[in-house]
C-alpha positions in Angstrom: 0.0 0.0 0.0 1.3 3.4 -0.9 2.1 5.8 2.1 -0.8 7.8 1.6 -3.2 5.2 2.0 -0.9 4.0 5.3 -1.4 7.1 6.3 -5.7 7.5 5.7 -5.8 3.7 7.4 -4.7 4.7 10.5 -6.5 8.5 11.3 -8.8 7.1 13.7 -6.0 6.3 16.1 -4.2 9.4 15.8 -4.2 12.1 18.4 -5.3 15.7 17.4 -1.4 17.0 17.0 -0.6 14.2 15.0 -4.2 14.3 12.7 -2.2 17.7 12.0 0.6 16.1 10.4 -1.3 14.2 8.8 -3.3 16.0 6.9 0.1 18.1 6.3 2.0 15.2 4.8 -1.4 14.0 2.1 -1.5 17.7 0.8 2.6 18.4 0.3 2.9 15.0 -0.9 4.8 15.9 -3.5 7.8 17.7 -1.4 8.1 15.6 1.8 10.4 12.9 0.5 12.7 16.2 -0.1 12.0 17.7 3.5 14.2 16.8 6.8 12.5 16.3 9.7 13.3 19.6 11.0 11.8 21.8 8.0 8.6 19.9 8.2 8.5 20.3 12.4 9.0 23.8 11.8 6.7 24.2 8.9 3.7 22.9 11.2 4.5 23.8 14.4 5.0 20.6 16.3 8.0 18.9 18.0 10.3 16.9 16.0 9.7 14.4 18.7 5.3 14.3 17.7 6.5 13.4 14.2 8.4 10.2 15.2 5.6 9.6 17.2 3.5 9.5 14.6 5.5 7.7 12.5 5.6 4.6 14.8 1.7 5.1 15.1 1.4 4.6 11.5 3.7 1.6 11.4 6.7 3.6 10.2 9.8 2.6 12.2 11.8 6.5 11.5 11.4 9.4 9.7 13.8 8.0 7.1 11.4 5.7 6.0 8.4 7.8 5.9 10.5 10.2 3.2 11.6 7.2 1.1 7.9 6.2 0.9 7.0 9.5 0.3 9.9 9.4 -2.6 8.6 6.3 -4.0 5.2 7.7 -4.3 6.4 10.5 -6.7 8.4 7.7 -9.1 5.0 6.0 -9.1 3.4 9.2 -10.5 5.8 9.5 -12.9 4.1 6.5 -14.6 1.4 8.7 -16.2 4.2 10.9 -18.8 5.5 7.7 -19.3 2.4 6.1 -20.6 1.8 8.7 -22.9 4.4 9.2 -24.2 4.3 5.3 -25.2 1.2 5.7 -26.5 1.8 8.6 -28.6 4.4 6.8 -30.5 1.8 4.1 -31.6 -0.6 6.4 -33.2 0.9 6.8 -37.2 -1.3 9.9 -38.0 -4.1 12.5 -37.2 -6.3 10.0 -38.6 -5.2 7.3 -36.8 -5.8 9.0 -33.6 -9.6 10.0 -34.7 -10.2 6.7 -35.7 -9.0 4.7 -32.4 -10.3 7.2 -30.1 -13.8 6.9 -31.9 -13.6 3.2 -31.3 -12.2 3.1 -28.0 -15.0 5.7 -27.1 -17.6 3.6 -28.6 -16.5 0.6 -26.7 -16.8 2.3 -23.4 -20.6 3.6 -23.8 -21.7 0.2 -25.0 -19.8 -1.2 -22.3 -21.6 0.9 -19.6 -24.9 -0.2 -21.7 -23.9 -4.0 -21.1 -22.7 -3.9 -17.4 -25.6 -1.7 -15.6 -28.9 -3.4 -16.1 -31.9 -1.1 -15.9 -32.8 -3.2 -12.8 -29.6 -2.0 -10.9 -30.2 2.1 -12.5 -33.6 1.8 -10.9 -32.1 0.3 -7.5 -29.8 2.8 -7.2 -32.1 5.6 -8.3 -35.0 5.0 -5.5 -32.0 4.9 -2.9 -30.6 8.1 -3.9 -34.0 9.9 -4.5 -35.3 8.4 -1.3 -32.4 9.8 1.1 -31.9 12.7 3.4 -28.7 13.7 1.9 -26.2 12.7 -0.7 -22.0 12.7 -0.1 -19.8 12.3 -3.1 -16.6 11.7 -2.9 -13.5 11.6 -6.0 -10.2 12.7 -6.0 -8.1 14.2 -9.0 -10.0 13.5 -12.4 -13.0 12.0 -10.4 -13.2 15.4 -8.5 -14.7 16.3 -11.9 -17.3 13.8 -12.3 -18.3 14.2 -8.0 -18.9 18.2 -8.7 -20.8 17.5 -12.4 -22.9 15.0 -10.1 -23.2 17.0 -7.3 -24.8 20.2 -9.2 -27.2 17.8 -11.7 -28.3 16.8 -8.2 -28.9 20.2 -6.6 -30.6 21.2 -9.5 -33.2 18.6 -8.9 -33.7 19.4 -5.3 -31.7 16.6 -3.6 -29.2 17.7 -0.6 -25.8 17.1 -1.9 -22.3 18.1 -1.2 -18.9 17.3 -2.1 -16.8 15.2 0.6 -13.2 17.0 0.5 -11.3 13.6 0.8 -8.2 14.8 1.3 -9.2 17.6 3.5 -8.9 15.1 6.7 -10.3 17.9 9.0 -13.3 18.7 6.5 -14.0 15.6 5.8 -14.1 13.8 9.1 -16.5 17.3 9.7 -19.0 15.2 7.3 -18.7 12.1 8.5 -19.5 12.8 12.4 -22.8 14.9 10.8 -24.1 11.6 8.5 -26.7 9.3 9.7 -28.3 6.4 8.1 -30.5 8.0 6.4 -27.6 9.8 4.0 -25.8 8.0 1.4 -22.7 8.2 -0.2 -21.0 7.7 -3.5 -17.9 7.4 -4.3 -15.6 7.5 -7.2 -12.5 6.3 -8.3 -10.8 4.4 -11.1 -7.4 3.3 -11.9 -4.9 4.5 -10.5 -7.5 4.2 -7.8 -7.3 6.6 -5.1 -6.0 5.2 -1.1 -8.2 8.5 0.5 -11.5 6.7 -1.3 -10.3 3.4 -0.7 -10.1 4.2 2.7 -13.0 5.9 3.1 -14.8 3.1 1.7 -13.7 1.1 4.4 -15.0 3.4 6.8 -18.3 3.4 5.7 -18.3 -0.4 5.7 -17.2 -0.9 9.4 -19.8 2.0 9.9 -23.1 0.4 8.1 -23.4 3.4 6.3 -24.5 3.4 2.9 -22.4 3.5 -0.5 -22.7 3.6 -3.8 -19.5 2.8 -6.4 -18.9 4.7 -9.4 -15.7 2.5 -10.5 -14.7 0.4 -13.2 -15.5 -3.0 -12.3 -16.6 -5.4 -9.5 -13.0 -6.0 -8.7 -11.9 -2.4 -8.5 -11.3 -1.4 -4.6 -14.3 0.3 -3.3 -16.8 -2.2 -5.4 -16.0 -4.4 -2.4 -18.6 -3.9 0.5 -20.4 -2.2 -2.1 -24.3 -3.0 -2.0 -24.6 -1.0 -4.8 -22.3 -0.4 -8.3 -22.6 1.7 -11.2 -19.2 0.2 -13.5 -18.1 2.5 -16.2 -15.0 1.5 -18.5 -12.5 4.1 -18.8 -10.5 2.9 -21.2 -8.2 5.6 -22.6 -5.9 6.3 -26.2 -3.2 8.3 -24.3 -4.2 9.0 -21.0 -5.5 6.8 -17.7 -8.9 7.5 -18.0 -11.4 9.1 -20.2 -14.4 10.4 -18.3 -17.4 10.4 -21.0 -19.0 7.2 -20.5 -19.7 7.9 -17.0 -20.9 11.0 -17.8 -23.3 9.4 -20.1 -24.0 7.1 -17.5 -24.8 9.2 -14.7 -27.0 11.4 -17.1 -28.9 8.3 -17.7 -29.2 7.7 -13.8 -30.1 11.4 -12.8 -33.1 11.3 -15.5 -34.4 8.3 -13.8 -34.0 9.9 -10.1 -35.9 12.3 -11.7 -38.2 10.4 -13.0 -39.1 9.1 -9.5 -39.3 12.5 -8.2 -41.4 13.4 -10.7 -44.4 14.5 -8.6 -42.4 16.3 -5.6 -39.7 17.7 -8.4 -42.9 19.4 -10.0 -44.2 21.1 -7.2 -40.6 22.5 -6.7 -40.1 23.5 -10.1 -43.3 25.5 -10.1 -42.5 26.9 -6.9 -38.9 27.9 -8.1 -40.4 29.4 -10.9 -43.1 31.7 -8.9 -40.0 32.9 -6.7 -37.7 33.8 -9.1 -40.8 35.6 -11.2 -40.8 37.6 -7.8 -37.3 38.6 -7.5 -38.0 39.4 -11.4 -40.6 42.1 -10.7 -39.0 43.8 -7.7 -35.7 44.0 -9.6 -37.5 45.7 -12.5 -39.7 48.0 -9.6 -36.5 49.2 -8.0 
């Protein structure tokens, strides 16, 4: 498991200094296998002493592991140039790469078509148009997809809001507000992201509700998952493309919506009359 996710396994058992670090060493991820353990003490304002601490908390045995983690997790990212830069060297001509992306993007809608029955749409449909409030949660390009989700859903008048994932004090904000009643979804495909992944294994110690937006059954947060919507992301040049999900979650919000149909009217109309309001007093003043 990469240091991150090491790191997001083990919150609950932190104390509140070291929930500090924490949080610090997921958002400069990208500098801390370059840091001595004096810059980063004096960067958050805790002993040098709290950050061994917390290193042995985590299963770290010293601070010179935790930065060649940390510098192992950077020559990991450096994967994605390299793929496509591979890739790019395959495609022959413009045409080519018109013609393999139209496939490729073919093959992912009629994928999502063959692997989410109208049975499951519906299933998951009444469970999101049914609940008190709705928690999505992506990191990086599934950020994207979470806020395209989460305003389709506000506009149909369900309670939505984006779950900062790697926002540890924001997030665990949420968490100690949801009940039962909410539900969440989460989103992630490959490389799949350790702050999901672990919040998906929250939710499952928790009971709380879930829904996976993923690529398959055996992706990481499809496990423990009741419920699955699996989109193939198959990509020309990068890791993922992102329009068969969109598709498919357009498909899913005009079903919610569907169910809705008779409450969603009565707000519409009600919307409407308001903003005719503000209309007339605007033109008035």
């Amino acid at each position: 498991m990469e240091i991150v996710g090491i790191i997001s396994d083990n919150l609950e058992h932190l104390t509140n200094k070291q929930k500090i670090i924490a949080q610090y060493l997921i958002n400069n991820s990208d500098k801390i296998g370059f840091m001595s353990l004096k810059e980063i003490s004096e960067e958050i304002n805790v002993s040098e002493v709290t950050i061994l601490n917390f290193c042995k908390n985590i299963g770290i045995d010293s601070f010179t592991e935790l930065k060649k983690l940390f510098q192992e997790l950077i020559t990991r990212q450096f994967d994605v140039p390299i793929k496509v830069k591979s890739s790019l060297k395959e495609i022959k001509n413009s045409y080519d790469a018109y013609n393999n992306t139209i496939k490729l993007q073919r093959f992912n809608h009629e994928r999502i078509i063959k692997d989410n029955s109208i049975g499951d749409l519906e299933e998951i449909s009444q469970v999101i148009s049914k609940t008190k409030k709705v928690y999505i949660c992506g990191q990086g390009m599934s950020e994207v997809i979470a806020e395209y989700l989460n305003s389709r859903l506000k506009l149909i008048n369900i309670d939505s809001r984006i779950v900062k994932v790697g926002d540890i004090i924001s997030a665990s904000l949420d968490f100690s507000r949801a009940t039962e009643e909410d539900c969440f979804i989460l989103i992630s495909f490959p490389k799949y992201s350790h702050n999901v992944i672990g919040l998906s294994r929250y939710l499952i110690e928790n009971n709380y509700t879930f829904i996976s937006i993923t690529d398959s059954d055996e992706s990481p947060i499809a496990k423990g998952s009741k419920y699955i919507l699996r989109c193939n992301s198959s990509s020309l040049v990068f890791l993922n493309f992102i329009s068969a999900t969109t598709c498919l979650i357009e498909i899913l919000l005009v079903m919610i919506s569907f169910n809705m149909r008779d409450n969603l009217m009565m707000y519409l109309e009600k919307l409407e009359q308001i903003r005719s309001s503000l209309k007339k007093q605007v033109k008035n003043n």
